[in-house]
C-alpha positions as CSV (number, residue, x, y, z in Angstrom):
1,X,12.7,23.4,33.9
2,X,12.2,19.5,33.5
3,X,9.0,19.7,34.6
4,X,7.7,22.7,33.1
5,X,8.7,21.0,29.7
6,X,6.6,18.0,31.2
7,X,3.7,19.6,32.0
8,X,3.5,21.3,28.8
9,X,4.0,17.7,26.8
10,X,1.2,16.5,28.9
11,X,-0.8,19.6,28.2
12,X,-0.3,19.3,24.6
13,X,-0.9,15.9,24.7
14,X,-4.5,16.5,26.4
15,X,-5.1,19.3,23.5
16,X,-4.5,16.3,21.3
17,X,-7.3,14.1,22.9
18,X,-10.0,17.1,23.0
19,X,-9.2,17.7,19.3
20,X,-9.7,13.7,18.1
21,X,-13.0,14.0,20.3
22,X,-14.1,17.2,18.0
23,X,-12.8,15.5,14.6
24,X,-14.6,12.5,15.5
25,X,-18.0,14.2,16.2
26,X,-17.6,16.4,12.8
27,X,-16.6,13.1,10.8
28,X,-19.8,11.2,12.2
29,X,-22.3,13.5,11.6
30,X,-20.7,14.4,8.2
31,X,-20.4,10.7,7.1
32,X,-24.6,10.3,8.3
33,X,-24.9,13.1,5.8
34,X,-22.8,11.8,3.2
35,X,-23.3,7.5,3.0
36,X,-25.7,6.6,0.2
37,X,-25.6,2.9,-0.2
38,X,-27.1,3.5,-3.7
39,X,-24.2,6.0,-5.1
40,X,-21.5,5.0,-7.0
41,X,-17.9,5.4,-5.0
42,X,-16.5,8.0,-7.2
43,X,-19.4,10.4,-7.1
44,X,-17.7,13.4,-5.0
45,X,-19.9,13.5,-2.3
46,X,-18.0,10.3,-1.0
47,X,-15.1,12.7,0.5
48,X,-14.4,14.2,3.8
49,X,-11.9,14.6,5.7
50,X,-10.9,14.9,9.4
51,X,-7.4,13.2,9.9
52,X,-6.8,12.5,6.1
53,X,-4.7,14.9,3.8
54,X,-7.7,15.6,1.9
55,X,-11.0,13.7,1.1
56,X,-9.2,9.8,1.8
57,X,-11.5,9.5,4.8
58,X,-14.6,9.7,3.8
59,X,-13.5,7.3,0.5
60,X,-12.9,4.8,3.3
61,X,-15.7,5.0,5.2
62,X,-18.0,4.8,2.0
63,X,-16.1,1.5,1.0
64,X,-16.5,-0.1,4.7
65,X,-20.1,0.6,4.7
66,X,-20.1,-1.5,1.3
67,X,-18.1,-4.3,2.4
68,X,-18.5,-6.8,5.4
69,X,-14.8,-6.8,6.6
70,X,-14.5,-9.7,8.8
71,X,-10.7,-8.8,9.5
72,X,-10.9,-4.7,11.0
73,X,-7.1,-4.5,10.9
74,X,-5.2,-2.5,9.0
75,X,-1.7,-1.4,8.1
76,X,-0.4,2.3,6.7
77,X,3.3,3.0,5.5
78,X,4.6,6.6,6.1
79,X,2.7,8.0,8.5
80,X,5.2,10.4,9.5
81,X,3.7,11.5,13.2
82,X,0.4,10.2,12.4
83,X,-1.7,13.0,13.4
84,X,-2.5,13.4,9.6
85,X,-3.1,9.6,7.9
86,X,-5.5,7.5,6.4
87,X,-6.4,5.0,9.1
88,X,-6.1,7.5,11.7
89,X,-10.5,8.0,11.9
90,X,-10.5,3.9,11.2
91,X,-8.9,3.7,14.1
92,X,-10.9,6.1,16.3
93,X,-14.4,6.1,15.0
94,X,-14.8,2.4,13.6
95,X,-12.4,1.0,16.9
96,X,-9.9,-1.1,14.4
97,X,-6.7,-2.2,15.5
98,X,-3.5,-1.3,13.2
99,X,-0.2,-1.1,12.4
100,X,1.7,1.7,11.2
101,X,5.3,2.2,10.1
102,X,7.8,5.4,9.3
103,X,11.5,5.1,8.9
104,X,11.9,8.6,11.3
105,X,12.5,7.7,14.9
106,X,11.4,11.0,16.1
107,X,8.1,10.7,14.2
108,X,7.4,7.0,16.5
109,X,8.1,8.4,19.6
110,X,5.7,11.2,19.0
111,X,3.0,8.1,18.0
112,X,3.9,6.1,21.3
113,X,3.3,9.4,23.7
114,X,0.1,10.5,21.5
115,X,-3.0,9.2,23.6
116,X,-4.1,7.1,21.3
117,X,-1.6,5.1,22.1
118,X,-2.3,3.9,25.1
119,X,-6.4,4.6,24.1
120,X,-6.4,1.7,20.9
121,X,-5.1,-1.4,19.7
122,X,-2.1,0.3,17.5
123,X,1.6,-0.6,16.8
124,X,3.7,1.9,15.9
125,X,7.3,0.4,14.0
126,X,10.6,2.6,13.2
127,X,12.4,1.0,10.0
128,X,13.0,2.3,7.0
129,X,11.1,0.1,4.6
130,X,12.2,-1.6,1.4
131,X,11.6,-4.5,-0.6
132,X,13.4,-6.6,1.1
133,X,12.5,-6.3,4.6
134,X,8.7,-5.5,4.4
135,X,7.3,-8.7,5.0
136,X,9.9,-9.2,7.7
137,X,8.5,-5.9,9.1
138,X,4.8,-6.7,8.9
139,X,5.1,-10.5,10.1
140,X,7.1,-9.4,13.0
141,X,4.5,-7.1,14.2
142,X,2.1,-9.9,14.6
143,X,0.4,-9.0,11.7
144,X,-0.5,-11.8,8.6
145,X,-3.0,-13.2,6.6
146,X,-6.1,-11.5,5.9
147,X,-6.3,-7.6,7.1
148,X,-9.4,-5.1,6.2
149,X,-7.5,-2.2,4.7
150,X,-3.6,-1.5,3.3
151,X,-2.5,2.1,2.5
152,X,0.9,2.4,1.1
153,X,2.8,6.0,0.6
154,X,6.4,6.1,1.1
155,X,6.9,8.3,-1.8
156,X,9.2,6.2,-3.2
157,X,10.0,2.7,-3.9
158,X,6.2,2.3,-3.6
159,X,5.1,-0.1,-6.6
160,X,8.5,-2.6,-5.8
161,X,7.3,-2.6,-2.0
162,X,3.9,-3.5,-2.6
163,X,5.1,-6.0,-5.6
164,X,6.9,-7.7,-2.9
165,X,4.2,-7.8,-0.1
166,X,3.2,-11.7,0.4
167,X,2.7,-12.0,4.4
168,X,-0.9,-9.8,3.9
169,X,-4.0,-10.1,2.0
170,X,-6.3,-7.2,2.4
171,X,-9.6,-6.5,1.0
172,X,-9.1,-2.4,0.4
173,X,-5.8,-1.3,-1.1
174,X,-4.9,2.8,-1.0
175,X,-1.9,3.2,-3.2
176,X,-0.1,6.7,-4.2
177,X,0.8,7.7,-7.9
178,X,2.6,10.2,-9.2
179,X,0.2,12.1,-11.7
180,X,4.0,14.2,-13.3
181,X,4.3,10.1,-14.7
182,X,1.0,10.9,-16.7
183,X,-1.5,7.8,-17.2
184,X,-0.5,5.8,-20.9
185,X,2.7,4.6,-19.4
186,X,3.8,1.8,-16.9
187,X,6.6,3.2,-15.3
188,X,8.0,3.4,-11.9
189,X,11.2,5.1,-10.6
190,X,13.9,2.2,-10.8
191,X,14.4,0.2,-7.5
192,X,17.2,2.1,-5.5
193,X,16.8,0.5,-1.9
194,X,18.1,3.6,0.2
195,X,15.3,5.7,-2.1
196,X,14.6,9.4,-0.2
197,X,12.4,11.5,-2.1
198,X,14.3,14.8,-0.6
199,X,17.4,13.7,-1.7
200,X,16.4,11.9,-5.4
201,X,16.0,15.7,-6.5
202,X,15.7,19.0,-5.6
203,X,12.2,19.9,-6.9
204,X,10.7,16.1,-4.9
205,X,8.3,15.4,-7.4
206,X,10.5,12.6,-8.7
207,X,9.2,9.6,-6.5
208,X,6.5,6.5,-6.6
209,X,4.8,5.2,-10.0
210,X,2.5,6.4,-12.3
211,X,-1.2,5.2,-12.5
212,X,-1.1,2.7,-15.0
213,X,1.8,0.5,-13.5
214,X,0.0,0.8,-10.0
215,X,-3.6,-0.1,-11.4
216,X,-2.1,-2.9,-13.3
217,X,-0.1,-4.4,-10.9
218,X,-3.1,-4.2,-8.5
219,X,-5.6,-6.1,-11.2
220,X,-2.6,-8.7,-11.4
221,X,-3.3,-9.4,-7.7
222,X,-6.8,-9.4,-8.0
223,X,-8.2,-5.9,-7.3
224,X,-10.2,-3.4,-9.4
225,X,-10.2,0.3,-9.3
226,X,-13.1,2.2,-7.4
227,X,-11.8,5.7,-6.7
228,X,-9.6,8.2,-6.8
229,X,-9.3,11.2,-4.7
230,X,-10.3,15.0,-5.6
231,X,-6.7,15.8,-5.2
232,X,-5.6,13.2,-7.8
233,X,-3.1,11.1,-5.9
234,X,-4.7,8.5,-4.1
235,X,-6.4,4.8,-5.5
236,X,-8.6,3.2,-3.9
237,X,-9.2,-0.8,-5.1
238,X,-11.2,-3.6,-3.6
239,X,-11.1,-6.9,-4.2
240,X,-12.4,-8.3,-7.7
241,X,-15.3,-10.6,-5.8
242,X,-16.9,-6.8,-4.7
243,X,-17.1,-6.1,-8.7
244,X,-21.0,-6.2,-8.0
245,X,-21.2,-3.4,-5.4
246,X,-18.7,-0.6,-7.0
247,X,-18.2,0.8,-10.5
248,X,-14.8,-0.2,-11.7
249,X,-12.7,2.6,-12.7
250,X,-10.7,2.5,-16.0
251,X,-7.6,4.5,-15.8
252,X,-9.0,7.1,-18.5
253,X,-11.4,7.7,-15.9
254,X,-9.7,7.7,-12.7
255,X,-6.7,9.7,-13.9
256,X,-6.2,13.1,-12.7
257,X,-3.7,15.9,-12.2
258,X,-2.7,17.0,-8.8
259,X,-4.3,19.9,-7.8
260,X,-2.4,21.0,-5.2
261,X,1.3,22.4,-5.4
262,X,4.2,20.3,-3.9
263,X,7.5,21.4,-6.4
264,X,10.3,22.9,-4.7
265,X,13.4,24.8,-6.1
266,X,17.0,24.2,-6.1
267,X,17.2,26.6,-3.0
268,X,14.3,24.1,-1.5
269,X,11.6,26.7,-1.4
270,X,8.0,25.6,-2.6
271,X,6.8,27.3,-5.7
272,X,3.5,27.9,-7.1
273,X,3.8,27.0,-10.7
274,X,1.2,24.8,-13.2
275,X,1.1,21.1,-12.9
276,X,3.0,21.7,-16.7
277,X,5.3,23.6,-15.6
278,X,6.5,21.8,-12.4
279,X,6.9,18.8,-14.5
280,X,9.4,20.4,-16.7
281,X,11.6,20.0,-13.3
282,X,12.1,16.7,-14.2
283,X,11.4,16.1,-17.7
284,X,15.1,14.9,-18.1
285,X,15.2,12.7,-15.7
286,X,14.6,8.6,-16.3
287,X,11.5,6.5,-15.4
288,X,11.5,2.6,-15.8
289,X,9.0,1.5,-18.5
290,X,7.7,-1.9,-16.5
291,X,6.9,-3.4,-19.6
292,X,10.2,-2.7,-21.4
293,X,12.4,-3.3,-18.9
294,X,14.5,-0.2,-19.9
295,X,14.9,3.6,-19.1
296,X,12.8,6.6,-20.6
297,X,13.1,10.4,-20.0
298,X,9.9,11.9,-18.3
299,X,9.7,14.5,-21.0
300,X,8.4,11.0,-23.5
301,X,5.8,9.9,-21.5
């Protein structure tokens, strides 16, 4: 029995590999269709995807072809097992080295026996991040200084953890925000270290920050806004001294609903409802205004 479930690990394992060799192939010939050095970022031909959630892939590879990165390195929180990610096709098609981090032990073991493993210049780390321990996470990894790319989604405490992030200084910046937050507000959830998006409420669309307190806390570390995905959840900012080879976004502009359906129920069952009427889930429920220093009920913003 042992080694029947070995041989079929191994077997999956291989199904893996043949399956990163077919994404890869589809994401080249799809990015040689799709790179126009003389298109702004944010036109929607910029997104494809083959390991990303949705178009975050081809974002990426628009803003490397734009950019002389002279440190290909970079770092993504909440990867879960990785197979879906940001920096996965970095990683494979453009040969940088990373690190990645996910608080589920199960979800690192499956990284360290997936081929890539062994095939790239990856770290895979199991904590269970906060702002407190991040840069004792990332600086222990061997990783500091100046890094290509940093993609933060912990669906959570995501605007304190990347407020606290000192040991790094990367050149692209991928942040989540919560579109239920709306755009005219700076608000975050408040700080709670032990922070789990299943557990914060039933419906787990109460997480992260909205777009304004992520944009604005970006621009105070020197970045500007170039894109946002099609699915209206990811940002994408490069450094301010690349203000001369994107179109800066303004929030008005970037801001957009999610388009896909991620409430649940109290039983934990996903629903198909409006973007309205999910948000109604949680309309009583409290959001730090940044610049207030003080609680406000969804339902105001």
């Amino acid at each position: 029995m042992i080694k029947k479930i070995k041989d079929f690990i191994r077997q999956f394992n291989n199904l893996i590999y043949d399956i990163d060799n077919i994404k890869q192939s589809l994401g080249r010939i799809e990015l040689r269709q799709n790179i126009d050095s003389n298109t702004k970022l944010n036109d929607d031909f910029s997104e494809f995807k083959v390991y990303s959630q949705s178009g975050e892939d081809g974002i990426i590879q628009n803003l490397i072809s734009k950019i002389n990165i002279k440190n290909k390195i970079f770092i993504e929180f909440g990867v879960e097992n990785y197979l879906e990610s940001n920096t996965r096709f970095l990683l494979l098609n453009n040969y940088w080295s990373g690190l990645v981090i996910d608080g589920s032990k199960e979800n690192i073991n499956f990284i360290k026996n997936d081929p890539i493993y062994w095939r790239t210049n990856l770290k895979a780390s199991c904590r269970f991040i906060n702002k407190d321990n991040i840069n004792e996470i990332i600086s222990s990894s061997g990783v500091k200084g100046n890094i290509g790319l940093l993609s933060i989604d912990i669906d959570g405490n995501d605007y304190w953890v990347y407020k606290s992030i000192k040991v790094v200084d990367p050149e692209i910046l991928v942040l989540e925000y919560n579109s239920f937050f709306g755009k005219d507000f700076n608000v975050t959830i408040p700080y709670e270290k032990n922070f789990i998006r299943d557990k914060a409420h039933y419906s787990k669309i109460y997480y992260g920050a909205s777009i304004s307190a992520l944009v604005n806390l970006a621009k105070s570390r020197g970045f500007i806004l170039v894109a946002v995905n099609n699915s209206g959840n990811n940002l994408f900012f490069v450094k301010a001294k690349y203000s001369n080879k994107f179109k800066e976004l303004t929030i008005d502009e970037a801001y957009k609903e999610i388009n896909f359906r991620e409430a649940h129920d109290s039983s934990g069952k996903l629903i198909f409802k409006s973007f309205k009427e999910s948000k109604k889930l949680i309309n009583d429920l409290s959001v730090l205004d940044i610049n207030n220093n003080e609680l406000i009920k969804i339902k105001d913003l």
